[in-house]
C-alpha positions as CSV (number, residue, x, y, z in Angstrom):
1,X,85.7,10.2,-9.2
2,X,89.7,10.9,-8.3
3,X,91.8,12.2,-10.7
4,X,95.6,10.9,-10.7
5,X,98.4,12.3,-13.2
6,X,101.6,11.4,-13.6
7,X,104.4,13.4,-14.4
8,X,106.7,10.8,-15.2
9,X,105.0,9.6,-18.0
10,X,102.7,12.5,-18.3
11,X,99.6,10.6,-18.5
12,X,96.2,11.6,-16.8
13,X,93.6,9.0,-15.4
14,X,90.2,9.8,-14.5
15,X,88.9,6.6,-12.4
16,X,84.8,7.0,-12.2
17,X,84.4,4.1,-10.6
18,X,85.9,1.4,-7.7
19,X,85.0,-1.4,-10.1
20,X,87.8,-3.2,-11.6
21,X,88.6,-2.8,-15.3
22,X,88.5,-5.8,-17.3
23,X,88.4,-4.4,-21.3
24,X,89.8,-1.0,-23.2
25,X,89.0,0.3,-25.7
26,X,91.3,3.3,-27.9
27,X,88.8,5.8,-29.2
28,X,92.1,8.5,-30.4
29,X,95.2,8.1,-30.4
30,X,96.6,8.0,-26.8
31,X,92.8,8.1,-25.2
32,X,91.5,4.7,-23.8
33,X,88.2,4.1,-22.1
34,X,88.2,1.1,-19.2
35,X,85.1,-0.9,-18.9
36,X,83.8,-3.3,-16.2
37,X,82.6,-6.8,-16.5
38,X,79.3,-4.8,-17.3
39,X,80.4,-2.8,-20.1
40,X,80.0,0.1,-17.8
41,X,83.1,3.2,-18.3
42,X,85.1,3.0,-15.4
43,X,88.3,4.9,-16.2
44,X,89.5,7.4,-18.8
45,X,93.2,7.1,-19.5
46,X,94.9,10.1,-21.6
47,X,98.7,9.4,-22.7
48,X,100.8,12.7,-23.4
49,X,98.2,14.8,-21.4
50,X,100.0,17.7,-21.2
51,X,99.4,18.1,-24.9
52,X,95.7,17.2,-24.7
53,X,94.3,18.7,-21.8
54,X,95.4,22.5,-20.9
55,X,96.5,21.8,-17.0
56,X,96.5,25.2,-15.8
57,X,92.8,25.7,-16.8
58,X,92.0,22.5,-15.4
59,X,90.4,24.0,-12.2
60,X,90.1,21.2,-9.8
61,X,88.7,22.8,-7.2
62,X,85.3,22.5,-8.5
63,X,85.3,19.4,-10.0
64,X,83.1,16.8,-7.3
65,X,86.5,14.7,-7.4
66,X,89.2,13.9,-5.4
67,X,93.1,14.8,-6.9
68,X,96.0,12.6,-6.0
69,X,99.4,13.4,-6.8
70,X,102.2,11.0,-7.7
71,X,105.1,13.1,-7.8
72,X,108.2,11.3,-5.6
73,X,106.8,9.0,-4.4
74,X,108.1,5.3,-5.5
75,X,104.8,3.1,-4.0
76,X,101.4,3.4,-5.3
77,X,99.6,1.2,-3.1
């Protein structure tokens, strides 16, 4: 599981999986699920997440995940 926000468009997406995303569903506004070819959830996208998920409490230290940050740089690949 890696967890990648981005400040630009303050979103937040939690991949759970390396499979690729082929469907979405919106369950709220802003909140989408991403399934696989299986209907497995492989991602969790939240739009506006600094008004959904309280960052500073967010402690991901503990979380079995790796964080990657986007900030600066222009290349995602």
């Amino acid at each position: 599981m890696t967890l990648n926000y981005y400040p630009e468009t303050d979103s937040l997406y939690i991949n759970l999986s390396e499979r690729p995303s082929v469907e979405s569903q919106e369950i709220s506004e802003g909140i989408l699920l991403d399934y696989d070819a299986n209907g497995k959830l492989v991602g969790i996208d939240i739009d506006n997440a600094s008004n959904k998920v309280d960052m500073e409490k967010l402690i991901l230290s503990q979380l079995p995940c790796r964080v990657e940050s986007h900030i600066g740089k222009t290349n995602f690949s």
